[in-house]
C-alpha positions, 0 to 999 in steps of 0.5 A, spaced: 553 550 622 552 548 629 552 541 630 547 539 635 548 531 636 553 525 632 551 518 632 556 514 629 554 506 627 558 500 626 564 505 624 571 501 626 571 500 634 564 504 635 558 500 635 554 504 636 556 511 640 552 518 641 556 526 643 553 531 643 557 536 643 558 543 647 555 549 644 558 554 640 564 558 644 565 553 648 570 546 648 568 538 647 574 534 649 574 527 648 579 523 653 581 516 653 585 511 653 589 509 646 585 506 641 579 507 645 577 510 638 578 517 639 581 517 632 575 514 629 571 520 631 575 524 628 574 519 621 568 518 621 567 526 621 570 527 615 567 520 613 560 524 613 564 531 611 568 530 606 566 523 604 574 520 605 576 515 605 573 512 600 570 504 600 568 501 606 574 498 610 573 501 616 566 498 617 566 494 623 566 486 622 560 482 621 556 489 620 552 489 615 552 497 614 556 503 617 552 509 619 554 516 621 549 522 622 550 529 625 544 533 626 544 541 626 541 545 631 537 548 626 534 541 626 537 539 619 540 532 619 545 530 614 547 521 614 552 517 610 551 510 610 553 505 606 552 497 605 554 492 600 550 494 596 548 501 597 551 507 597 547 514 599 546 521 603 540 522 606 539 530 607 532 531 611 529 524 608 532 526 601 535 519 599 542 521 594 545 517 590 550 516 584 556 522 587 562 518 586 568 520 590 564 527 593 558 530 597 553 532 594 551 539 594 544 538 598 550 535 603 554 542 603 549 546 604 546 543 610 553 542 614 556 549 611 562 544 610 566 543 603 573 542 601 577 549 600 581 548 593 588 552 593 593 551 588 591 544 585 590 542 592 584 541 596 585 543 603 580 540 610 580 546 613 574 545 618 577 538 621 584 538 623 587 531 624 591 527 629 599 530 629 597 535 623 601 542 624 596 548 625 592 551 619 597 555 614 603 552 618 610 549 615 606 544 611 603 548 607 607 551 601 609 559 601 605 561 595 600 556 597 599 561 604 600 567 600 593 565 596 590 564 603 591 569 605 590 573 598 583 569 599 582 571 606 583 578 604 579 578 597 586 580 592 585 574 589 579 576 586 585 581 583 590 575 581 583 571 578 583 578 574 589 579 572 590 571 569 584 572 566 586 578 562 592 575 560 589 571 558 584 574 553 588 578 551 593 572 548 586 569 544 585 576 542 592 577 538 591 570 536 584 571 533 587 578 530 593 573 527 588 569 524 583 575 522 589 577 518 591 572 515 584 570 513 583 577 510 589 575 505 587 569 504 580 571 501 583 578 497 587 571 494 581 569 493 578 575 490 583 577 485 581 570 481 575 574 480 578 580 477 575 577 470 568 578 472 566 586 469 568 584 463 565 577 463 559 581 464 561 585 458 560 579 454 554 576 458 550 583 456 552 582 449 550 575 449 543 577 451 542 582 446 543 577 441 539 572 444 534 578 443 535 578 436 536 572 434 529 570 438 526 576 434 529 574 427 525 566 429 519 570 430 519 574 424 521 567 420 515 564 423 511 569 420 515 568 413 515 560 412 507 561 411 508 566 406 513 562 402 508 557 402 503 561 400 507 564 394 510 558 392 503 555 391 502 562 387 508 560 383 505 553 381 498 556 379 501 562 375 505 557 372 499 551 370 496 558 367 501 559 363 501 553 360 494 553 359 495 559 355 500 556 351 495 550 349 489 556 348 494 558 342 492 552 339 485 552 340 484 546 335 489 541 338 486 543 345 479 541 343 482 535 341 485 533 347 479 535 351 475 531 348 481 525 347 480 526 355 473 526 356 473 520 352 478 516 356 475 519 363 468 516 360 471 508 358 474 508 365 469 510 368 464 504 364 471 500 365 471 501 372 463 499 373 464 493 370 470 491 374 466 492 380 460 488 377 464 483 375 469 482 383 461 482 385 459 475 380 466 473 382 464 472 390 457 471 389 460 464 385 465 462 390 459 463 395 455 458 391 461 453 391 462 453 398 454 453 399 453 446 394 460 443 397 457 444 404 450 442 402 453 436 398 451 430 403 444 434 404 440 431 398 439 424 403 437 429 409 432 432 405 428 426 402 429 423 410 426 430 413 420 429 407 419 422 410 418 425 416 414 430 414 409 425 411 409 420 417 408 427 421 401 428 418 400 421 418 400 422 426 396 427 426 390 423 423 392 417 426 391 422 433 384 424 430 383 417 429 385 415 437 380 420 439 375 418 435 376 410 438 377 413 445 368 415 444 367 408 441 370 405 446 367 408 451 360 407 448 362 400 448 363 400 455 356 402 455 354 397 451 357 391 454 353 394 460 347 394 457 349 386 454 350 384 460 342 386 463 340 383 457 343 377 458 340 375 465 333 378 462 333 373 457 331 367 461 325 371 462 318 372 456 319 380 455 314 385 452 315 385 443 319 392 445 324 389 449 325 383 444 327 389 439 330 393 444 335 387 445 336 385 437 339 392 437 344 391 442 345 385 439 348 388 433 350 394 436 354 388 440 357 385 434 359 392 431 363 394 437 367 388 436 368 389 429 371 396 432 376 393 437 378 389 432 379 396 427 383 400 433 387 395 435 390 395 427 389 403 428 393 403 433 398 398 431 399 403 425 400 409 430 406 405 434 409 404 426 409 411 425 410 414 431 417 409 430 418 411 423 417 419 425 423 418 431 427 414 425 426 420 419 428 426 425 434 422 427 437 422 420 435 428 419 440 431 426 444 426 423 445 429 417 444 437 419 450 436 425 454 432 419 453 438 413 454 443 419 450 449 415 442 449 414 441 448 407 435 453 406 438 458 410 446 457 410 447 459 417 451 455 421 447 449 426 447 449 433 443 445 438 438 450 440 436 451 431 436 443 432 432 443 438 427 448 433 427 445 427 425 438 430 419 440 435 417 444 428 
């Protein structure tokens, strides 16, 4: 990397200070006199190349940042800039954050610049500071310079080898051991199943037993039907033999044919009589239960035949009332004619209009005989009207209190209530 320009911000005594170095080949000497901040340069150098040192103690006081940044003549530009509360590399307007105590590598590769790793120690071969010896001088420890130079001419790639080998090879006799011990471990193991050809010996004979056994199930399945059947068979053969006993006797046999015969007919007869009789049995108890609930009916009755009575009563006394609304309606008539009569009685009528008002007279005197027969018609029919609602009440009465119909025996609801009374 060739750098191009360095600006340097806020950064111990500079405040704000540029260089631009001499191109490749040639020297840049910075003069002035003490702490003018030569030294700082050279910090904040390694500052942006090697992030060191670490925190923000060389920030200058009453600043709120410090800011370093070099570009290349490439045109890449790599800044390291901290505050108190951020802490980043901007690389060509990439923002990195979150790389603890090292450069990131997009940092690396834009400067060309990273530390060199030689015997556990990290060397900044790129920048040398103030009164330090030169590079691979007395500081440096012998087998440190002789890695140096083995890296400078490629042996160490050699010792890297070797190392490795050595150590492969250490693993590889390690593993070998354990491989081997392994091995035992498992002809241990196996040797505790040196029983198993024989057990498969017994394991084989088991099988074909459990082959047996199964066919010998199949075969008794196929016998305990027979058994059954023969054993039936025996049971017939044995009632045969006994009927032919008897047979040797035919005259006791026949004796005790018809003893059976006779016995079978009485239990028969018996039988039917039995049922005849459970059948009386519950028809009587029926009857019981019937006259018990029915009981207090008898004043029921004898009200629903009052009833009955005043019923067709009102009916006649309805026909009546009908007959009575055409007589009063003649009667209207009449009274109308009466009264054209009367105020044509002051004046000499003809020998028809005398007779026409005779009759109108009497028809007079008939109609009031029968106002006086309707009113008593109808005293009479508020009187049966009044017995009829009396006679149904006690009927209800009486069927809630016996529970049951006396005719038919079923139990009474309001709906067989609401009949029987609209009947």
């Amino acid at each position: 990397m060739e750098l191009a320009r360095v600006e340097i911000q806020n950064f111990q005594s500079h405040s704000k200070t540029i260089i631009e170095p001499a191109p490749a080949g040639s020297l840049t000497v910075i003069t002035g006199p003490s702490d003018s901040g030569k030294t700082a340069v050279v910090r904040a150098l390694k500052w942006l190349l090697y992030n060191q040192p670490q925190g923000d103690s060389f920030r200058r006081i009453g600043c709120e940042f410090v800011e370093v940044s070099a570009e290349t003549t490439a045109g890449q530009h790599v800044t390291r800039r901290r505050t108190s509360t951020t802490n980043r590399y901007i690389v060509d307007g990439q923002i990195l954050e979150g790389f603890g105590s090292s450069v990131p590598l997009e940092a690396q590769q834009a400067t060309g610049v990273r530390p060199v790793r030689l015997a556990d120690q990290d060397i900044l071969a790129n920048i040398a500071g103030q009164l330090e010896p030169p590079f691979l001088g007395s500081s440096i420890s012998a087998p440190a310079r002789a890695k140096v130079l083995g890296k400078l001419a490629g042996t160490e790639v050699i010792d890297h080898a070797s190392r490795e080998l050595g150590t492969d090879l250490h693993r590889l006799r390690q593993e070998a051991k354990r491989l081997e011990a392994e091995a035992g471990e498992l002809e241990e193991e196996i040797a505790r199943y040196d029983h198993l050809p024989k057990l498969a010996e017994t394991i084989e004979q088991l099988r074909a037993l459990a082959s047996a056994i199964r066919a010998n199930e199949g075969r008794i399945k196929k016998l305990v039907p027979l058994k059954g059947r023969l054993q039936a068979i025996e049971v017939q053969q044995e009632i045969q033999e006994q009927t032919i006993r008897l047979a040797g006797k035919p005259e006791a046999a026949l004796a005790h044919w018809t003893e059976a015969s006779a016995c079978a007919a009485r239990r028969e007869r018996l039988s039917l009589l039995a049922g005849r009789l459970r059948g009386v049995r519950q028809d009587m108890a029926q009857a019981r239960l019937t006259l018990g609930e029915t009981a207090r009916a008898e004043d029921a009755l004898k009200s629903h035949e009052k009833a009955q009575a005043a019923s067709h009563r009102l009916i006649q006394l309805r026909k009546l009332s009908n007959a009575l609304l055409g007589v009063t309606q003649a009667q209207e008539l009449l009274t109308e004619q009466l009264a054209d009569a009367s105020a044509a009685s002051s004046v000499t009528l003809p020998t028809d209009k005398v007779n026409r008002l005779s009759q109108l007279r009497l028809a007079a005197k008939q109609l009031e005989e029968l106002r006086l027969k309707k009113e008593r018609l109808l005293g009479t029919k508020e009187l049966a009207e009044m017995t009829l609602d009396k006679a149904a009440a006690q009927y209800r009465d009486a069927l809630i209190e016996a529970g049951k119909c006396p005719l038919c025996g079923s139990e009474v609801q309001d709906y067989c209530l609401k009949e029987v009374l609209s009947a």
